[in-house]
N, C-alpha and C positions, 0 to 999 in steps of 0.2 A: 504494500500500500504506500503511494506516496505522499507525501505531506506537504502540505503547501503555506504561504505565508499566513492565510487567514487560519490557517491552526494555532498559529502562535500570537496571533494576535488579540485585542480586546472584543474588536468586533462591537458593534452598534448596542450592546448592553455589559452590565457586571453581570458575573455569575454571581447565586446568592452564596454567603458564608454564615460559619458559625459565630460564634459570639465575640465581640470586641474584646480582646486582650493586650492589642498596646497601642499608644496614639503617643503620637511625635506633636508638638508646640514648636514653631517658628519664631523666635523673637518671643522673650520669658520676662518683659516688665513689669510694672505696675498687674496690669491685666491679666497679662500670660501667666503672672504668677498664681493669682485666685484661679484661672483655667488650671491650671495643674493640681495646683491644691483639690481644686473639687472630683478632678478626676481619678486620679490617685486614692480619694478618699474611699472609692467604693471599690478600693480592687483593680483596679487597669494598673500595668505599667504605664508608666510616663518618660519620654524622652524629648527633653526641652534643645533647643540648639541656639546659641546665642555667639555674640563677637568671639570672646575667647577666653583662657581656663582663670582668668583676671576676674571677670565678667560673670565666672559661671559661681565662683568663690564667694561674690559675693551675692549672688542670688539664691545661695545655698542658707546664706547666713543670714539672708532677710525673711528665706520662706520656715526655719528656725525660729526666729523671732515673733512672726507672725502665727508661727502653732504654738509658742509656749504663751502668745497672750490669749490665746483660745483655750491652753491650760488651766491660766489663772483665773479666768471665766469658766471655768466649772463646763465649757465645753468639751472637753478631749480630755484623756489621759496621757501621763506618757507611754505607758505601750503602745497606742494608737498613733503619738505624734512619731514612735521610731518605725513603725509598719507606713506610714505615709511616707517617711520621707526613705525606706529603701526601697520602695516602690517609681520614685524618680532617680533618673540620672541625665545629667548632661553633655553639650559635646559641643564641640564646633565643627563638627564633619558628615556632612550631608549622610556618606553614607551610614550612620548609627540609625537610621531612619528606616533602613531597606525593610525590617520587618512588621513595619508598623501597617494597622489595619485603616488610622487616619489620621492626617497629615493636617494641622490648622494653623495655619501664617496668622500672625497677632504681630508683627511687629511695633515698635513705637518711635515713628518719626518726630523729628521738631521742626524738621523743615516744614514749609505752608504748601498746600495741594493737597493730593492724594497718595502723593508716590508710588501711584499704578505702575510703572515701568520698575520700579523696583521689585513689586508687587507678582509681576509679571516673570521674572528673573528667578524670583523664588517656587515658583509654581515651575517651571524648566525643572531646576534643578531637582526639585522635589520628584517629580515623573521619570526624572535619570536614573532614581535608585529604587524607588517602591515595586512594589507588584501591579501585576497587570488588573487584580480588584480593588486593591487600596484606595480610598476616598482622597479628596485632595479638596484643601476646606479653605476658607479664609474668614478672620472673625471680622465682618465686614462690617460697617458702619454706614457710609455717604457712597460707596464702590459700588458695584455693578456687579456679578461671580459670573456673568456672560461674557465678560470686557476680559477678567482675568484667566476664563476657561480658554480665552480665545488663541492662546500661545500654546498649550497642551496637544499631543497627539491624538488624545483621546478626552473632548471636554465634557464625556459624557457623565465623566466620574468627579468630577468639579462642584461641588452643592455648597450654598451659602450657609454659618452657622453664625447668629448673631449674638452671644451670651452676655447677659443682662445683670448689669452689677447694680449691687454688691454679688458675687458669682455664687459663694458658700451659703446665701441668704434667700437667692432668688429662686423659681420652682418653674423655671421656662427658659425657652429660650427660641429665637425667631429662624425660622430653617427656609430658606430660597431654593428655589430652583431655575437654572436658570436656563436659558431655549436649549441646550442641549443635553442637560443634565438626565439621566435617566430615571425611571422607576425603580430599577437595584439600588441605585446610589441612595434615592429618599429614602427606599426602606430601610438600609444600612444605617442610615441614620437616625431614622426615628427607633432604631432598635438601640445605638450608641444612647441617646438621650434618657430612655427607661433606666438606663444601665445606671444614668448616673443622677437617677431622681429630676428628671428635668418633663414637665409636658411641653409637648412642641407645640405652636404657634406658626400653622404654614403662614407665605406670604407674598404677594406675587412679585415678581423682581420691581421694584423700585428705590433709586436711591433714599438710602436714610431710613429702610422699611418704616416700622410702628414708631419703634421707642424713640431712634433720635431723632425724628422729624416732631413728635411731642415735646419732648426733652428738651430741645434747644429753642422753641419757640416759648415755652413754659418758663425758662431763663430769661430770655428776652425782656418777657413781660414782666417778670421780678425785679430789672434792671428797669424799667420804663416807673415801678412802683417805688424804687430806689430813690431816682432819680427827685422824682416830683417831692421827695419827702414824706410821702404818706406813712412811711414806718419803716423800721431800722433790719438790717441784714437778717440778725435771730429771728426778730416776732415776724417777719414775712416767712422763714421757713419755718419755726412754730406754727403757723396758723395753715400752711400746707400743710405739714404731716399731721395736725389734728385733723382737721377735715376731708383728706383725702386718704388717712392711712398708710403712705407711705412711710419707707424707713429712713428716708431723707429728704430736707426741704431743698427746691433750688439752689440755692447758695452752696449748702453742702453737699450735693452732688456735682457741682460745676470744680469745686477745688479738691475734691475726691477723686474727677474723672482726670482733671488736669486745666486750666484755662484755656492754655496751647490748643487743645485739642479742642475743647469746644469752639473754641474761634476757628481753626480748619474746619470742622463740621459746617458750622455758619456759613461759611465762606463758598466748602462745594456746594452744598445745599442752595444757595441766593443762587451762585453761577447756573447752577443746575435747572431750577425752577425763574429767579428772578422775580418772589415775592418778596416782597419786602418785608414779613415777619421773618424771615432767615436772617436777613442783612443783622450783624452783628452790635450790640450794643457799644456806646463811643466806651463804656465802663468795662469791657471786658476788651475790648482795645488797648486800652490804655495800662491797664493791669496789665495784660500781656506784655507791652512794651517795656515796662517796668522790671519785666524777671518774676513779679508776682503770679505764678502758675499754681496756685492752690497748696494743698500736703506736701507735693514733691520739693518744694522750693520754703515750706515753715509760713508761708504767706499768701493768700488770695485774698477772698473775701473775709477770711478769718486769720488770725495771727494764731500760730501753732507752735512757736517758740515753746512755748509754757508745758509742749506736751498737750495739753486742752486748745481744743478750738476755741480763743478769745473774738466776740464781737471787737471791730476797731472801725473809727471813724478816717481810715486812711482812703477810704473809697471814696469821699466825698473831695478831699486832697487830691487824688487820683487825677478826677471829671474835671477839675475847675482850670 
């Protein structure tokens, strides 16, 4: 019998598989970090790949820090926090990836755009070393997973996975598919999501799906209520999370998620649509300009110095 190249290849579906047992992280920050955490926690191997073993040193040391304050909060024990964390390893070499079942780019840019081409680079690379089922994800925000399937051999195994911070708090997460993506891949994924307590939320491709096209016009308007004076940083996100139940008011999920970054959001979003509830607040401009990027930087809307988010009247300083 002879054998031909469509034997070895993907062919216009995944075959289905058995259960998710390892998932590779692209770019392990802020983000990537809770994405590992949470998946790690129910049993997956994790292999995170970031710049280099400087990099990986210290990511070890903050996702450490980050479980033993989940200790002191009577969340975890330490047996559980040493069963998570030999559950990850890191790498800076594409190939540590070739056995993973799914592959999800999280990078953290500072530059302004999208750094789709970057984006784009990593999805290559990624498809050089995996298997011909292996999923190939991106935690996509303001992108497109059609734009970045678009460089793959096979974009059919390309599915968008949008996860929703705080990661170890949230119980969903936004899953795309995009024109080429197939029905093996959704199911793969919606089988990965059970795995790790998440309900899925389909969503039909559109920039900024659900959460960040809420999320940053919902800032916006917190910045417009800032602005006028009506009431100060705290009691505008107190009087969100009373009334709406969330685990965080505007303000503190703007310097949780990063400034930086909500202003790229803002920025593709306006460009993308060209409504003007995206266009960016002149207050989250200026902050940005500032180096004021929320927790990562001790300072946003709130001064963090102290260890506690302090209300500060620098925002007003900020604007003027």
């Amino acid at each position: 019998m002879h054998e031909t190249l469509e034997d070895f290849s993907l062919g216009r579906s995944i075959q289905p598989r058995g259960m998710i047992q390892k998932v590779g992280v692209i770019g392990c920050g802020a983000v990537g970090q809770e994405i590992t955490r949470a998946i790690s926690q129910y049993g997956i191997d994790v292999v995170f790949l970031d710049l280099d073993e400087d990099r990986i040193k210290l990511i070890f040391s903050q996702l450490e820090d980050q479980l033993d304050d989940v200790i002191n909060h009577w969340g975890l024990t330490p047996v559980e926090k040493r069963a998570i964390l030999s559950r990850i390893k890191g790498t800076t070499n594409y190939n540590d990836l070739a056995d993973c079942d799914i592959v999800i780019e999280s990078i953290s840019s500072r530059k302004r755009g999208t750094s789709i081409e970057e984006r784009k680079e990593i999805f290559k690379k990624v498809e050089a070393v995996v298997s011909q089922d292996a999923i190939i994800s991106s935690n996509i925000a303001t992108l497109m997973i059609s734009d970045l399937a678009a460089v793959l051999q096979h974009p059919q195994r390309a599915i968008g996975i949008h996860f929703i911070l705080p990661v170890h708090k949230s119980r969903m997460i936004e899953v795309v598919k995009g024109i080429s993506s197939s029905d093996e891949a959704y199911q793969q994924v919606i089988k990965f999501a059970g795995m790790i307590n998440k309900r899925i939320v389909r969503v039909n491709e559109s920039p900024g799906n659900i959460v960040t096209r809420m999320m940053v016009t919902t800032i916006n308007e917190a910045c417009e209520i800032l602005m006028e004076g009506v009431a100060s940083v705290s009691d505008i996100d107190i009087a969100m999370k009373e009334s709406s139940g969330n685990i965080y008011g505007p303000f503190e999920m703007a310097d949780r998620i990063g400034l930086d970054k909500i202003l790229k959001y803002m920025d593709n979003l306006y460009q993308e649509f060209g409504d003007k509830k995206y266009k960016p607040s002149p207050i989250i401009k200026r902050l940005v300009r500032a180096n004021y990027y929320g927790r990562i930087t001790n300072r946003g809307f709130y001064n963090y110095a102290s260890g506690k988010a302090v209300d500060q009247t620098v925002t007003c300083a900020v604007i003027k």
